[in-house]
C-alpha positions, 0 to 999 in steps of 0.5 A, spaced: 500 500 500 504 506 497 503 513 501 499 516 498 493 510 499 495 510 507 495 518 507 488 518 504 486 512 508 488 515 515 484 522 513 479 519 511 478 513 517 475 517 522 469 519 518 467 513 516 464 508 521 466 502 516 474 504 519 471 504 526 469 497 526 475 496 523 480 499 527 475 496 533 477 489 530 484 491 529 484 493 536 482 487 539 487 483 535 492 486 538 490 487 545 493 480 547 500 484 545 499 492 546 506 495 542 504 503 544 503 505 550 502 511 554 504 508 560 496 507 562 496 499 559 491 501 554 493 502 546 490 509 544 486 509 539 490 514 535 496 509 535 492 503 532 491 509 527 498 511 525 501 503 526 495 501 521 496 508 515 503 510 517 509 506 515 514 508 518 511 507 525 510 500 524 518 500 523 519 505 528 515 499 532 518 493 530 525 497 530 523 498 538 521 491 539 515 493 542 512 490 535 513 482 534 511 478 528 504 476 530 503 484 531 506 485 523 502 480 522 495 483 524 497 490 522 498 487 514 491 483 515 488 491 517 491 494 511 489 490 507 482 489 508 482 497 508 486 497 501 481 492 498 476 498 499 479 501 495 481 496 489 478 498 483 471 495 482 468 493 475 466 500 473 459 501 470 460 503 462 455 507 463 455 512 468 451 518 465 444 518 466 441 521 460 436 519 454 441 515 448 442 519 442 444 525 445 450 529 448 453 526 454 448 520 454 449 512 456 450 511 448 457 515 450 462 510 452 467 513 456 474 508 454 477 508 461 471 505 466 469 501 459 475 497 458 480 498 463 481 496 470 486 502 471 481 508 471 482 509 478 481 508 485 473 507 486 472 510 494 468 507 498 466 513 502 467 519 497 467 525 499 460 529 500 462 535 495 457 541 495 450 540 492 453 533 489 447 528 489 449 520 490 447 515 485 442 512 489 438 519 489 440 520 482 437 513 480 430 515 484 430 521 481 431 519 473 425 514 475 421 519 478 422 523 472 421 518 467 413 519 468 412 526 468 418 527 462 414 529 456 413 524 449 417 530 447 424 529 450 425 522 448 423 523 441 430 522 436 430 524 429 436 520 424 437 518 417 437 510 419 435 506 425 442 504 427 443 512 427 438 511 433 443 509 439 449 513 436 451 518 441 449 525 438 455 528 435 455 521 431 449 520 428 447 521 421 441 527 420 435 526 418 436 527 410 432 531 404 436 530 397 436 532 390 440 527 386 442 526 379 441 519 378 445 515 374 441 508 373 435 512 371 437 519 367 432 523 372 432 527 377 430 526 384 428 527 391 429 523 396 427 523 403 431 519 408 428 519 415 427 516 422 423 518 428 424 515 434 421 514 441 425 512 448 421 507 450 426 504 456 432 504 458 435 500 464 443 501 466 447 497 471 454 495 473 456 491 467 450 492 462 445 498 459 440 497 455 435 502 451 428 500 448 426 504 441 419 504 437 421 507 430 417 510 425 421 510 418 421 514 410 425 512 405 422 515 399 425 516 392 421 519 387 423 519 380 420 524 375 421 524 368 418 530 364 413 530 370 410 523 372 413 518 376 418 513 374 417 505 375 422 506 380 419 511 384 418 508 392 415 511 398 417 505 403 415 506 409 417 502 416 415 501 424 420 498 427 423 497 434 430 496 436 433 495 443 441 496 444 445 492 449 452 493 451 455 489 455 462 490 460 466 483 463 472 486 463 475 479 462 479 480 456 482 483 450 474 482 446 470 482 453 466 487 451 460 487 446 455 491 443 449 487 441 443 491 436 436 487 435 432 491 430 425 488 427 421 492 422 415 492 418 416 495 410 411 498 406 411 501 399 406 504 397 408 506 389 411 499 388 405 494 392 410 491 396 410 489 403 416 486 407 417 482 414 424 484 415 429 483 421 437 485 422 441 483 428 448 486 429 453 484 434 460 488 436 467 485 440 470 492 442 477 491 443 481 493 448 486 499 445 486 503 452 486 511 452 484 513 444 479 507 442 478 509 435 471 504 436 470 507 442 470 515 441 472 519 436 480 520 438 484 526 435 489 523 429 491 529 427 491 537 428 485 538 424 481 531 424 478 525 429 477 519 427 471 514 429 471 507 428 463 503 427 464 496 425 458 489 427 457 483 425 451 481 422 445 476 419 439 479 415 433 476 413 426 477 411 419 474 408 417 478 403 409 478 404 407 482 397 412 483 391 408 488 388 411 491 382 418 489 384 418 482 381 425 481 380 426 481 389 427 474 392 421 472 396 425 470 403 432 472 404 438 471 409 444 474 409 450 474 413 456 479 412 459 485 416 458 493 416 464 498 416 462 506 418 468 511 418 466 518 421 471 524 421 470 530 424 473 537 424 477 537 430 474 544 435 478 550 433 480 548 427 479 550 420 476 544 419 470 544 425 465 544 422 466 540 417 464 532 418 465 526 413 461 520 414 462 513 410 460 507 410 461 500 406 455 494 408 457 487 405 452 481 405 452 474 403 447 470 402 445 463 406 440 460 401 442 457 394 441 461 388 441 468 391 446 473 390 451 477 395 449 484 397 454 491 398 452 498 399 457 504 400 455 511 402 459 517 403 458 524 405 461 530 407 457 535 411 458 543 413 455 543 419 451 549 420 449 548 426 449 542 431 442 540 429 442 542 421 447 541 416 449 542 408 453 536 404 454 532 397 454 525 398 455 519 393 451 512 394 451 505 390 448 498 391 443 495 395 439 500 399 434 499 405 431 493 407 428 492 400 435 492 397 433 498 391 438 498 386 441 506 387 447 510 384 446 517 384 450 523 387 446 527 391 445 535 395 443 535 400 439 538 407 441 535 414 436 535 421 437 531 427 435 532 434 
């Protein structure tokens, strides 16, 4: 136990009824044989104190020959149930209590309580600061407040379900595009939007859970001399998705994000209706203070770099073809998604600048069925921290329907 921890422990001993009973069990240890004395034939409870937190009384004791082993011996035993309390306990990965998807929120991960056991000494006994709340008023009071919060305050708007449960600085804006589209020869306007609800959300010590019901748009619509093309949609979704991110500290690859993301689609030019449902799962590897999967971390004067990566199974049953008969009827696709967010780093030229690509790759598992990719790439003028302006560039399959796209695009970004 170095210094600094008994210095900190001897300040802290008298405050605490948890050290008294402690001091109180250590005085009993040692009455059988007392090392200091005042000359009355009792061992002074501040003596315990400075044999118990102060090394060199304990030398001074043993170099004195008042102090023999079975006196050392007991003395360790104390200091090491004190320094047992403050050995680093499995810290909580989600430490703040805010709604998901927005600044200072539990889908921020802070890297050192998240991945290391290192991040620091947790007190048993913190000091009490000045209109500090404790954890457990502060869980009371977010569960209290969650039922006068209004419908309002946990409302989300993003591009995509998965842009749902990224912290707030990362999530893509709810998109309205013109396109120049280079499969059709037309031009377009596309509407690429989701509105989220918080349904719950629960943190505990290695795990946080977070529960959304969602309402999705997806429409493309392709004019040519005035009229819609046969590949104009208006795909609209109700879905849910629930996040759990998961914490054991264990080892390199012990810790995982977990998405489960059910949908229903209906497009109401082509006809079609579709079951759908994707799940992804995320190792996080341990890269210590500048986890580029974990936050965005400086690689540079001017930029910071973030890293989004899963693992993945899709699959569907489409219930109506419609118009679009050339779509397999069941599908089930396995593959991996990459998503490289760059932001302008504060204070630099480049701070109100973001660019945001992403790379899906899926291959099928039923015979006869062909592979699947998209790529999408963006780079934004952040106007503000709601609004945006940007070019952008798309091709593959998109959505959960896999339309066809390869198109260039401006357009006009809102999140909140």
């Amino acid at each position: 136990m170095g210094d600094s921890a008994l210095a900190h422990t001897y300040s802290m001993v008298q405050h605490h009824w948890l050290f008294r009973i402690v001091l109180l069990l250590y005085g009993r240890l040692v009455d059988v044989h007392v090392p200091l004395r005042e000359g009355d034939g009792s061992t002074l409870y501040q003596e315990k104190v400075a044999l118990i937190a102060e090394p060199d009384e304990l030398s001074k004791c043993e170099a004195s020959g008042r102090c023999n082993d079975l006196d050392k011996d007991k003395i360790i035993q104390v200091q090491n149930i004190i320094k047992s309390l403050w050995s680093p306990a499995p810290p909580n990965p989600f430490t703040t209590r805010f709604l998901p998807g927005r600044e200072g929120s539990g889908s921020s991960i802070n890297v050192r309580t998240f991945l290391s056991n290192d991040s620091g000494i947790q007190s048993v006994c913190p000091p009490i600061e000045p209109n500090a709340e404790s954890l457990s008023d502060s869980n009371k009071k977010d569960t209290s407040s969650k039922a006068s919060e209004s419908w309002s305050e946990r409302l989300i708007l993003r591009e995509r379900p998965e842009d749902i449960i990224k912290p707030f600085k990362e999530g893509a804006p709810a998109n309205f595009s013109y396109e120049l589209n280079e499969l059709t020869n037309t031009k377009d306007l596309e509407v690429d939007l989701v509105a989220a609800l918080l349904i719950s959300e629960n943190f505990e010590e290695q795990h946080s859970s977070q529960y959304f019901a969602y309402f999705q748009s997806d429409t493309d619509i392709q004019k040519v001399k005035g009229v819609n093309s046969s590949s104009s949609r208006r795909a609209l979704s109700l879905g849910a998705i629930a996040e759990y991110r998961l914490g054991s500290y264990d080892s390199y690859f012990s810790n995982h994000l977990i998405t489960i993301n059910p949908s229903y689609t209906s497009d109401a030019i082509q006809d079609s209706d579709s079951l759908n449902f994707i799940g992804t799962w995320t190792p996080i590897p341990d890269l210590g203070e500048n986890n580029f999967f974990l936050n965005m971390v400086p690689i540079g004067p001017y930029l910071d770099l973030k890293v989004n990566w899963d693992l993945r199974l899709e699959g569907g049953s489409i219930l109506n073809q419609g118009k679009q008969a050339s779509i397999e009827k069941d599908y089930a696709d396995y593959g991996y998604n990459i998503n490289v967010i760059m932001n302008g780093a504060k204070n630099s030229i480049l701070a109100k600048f973001q660019w945001d690509s992403s790379y899906k790759k899926l291959y099928s598992l039923l015979s006869g069925q062909r592979s699947k990719e998209y790529l999408s790439s963006k780079l934004r003028y952040l106007i503000n921290t709601n609004l945006s302006l940007g070019v952008g560039y798309e091709k593959g399959q998109k959505g959960v329907q896999f339309n066809e796209v390869d198109k260039w695009n401006i357009n006009f970004g809102a999140k909140f």
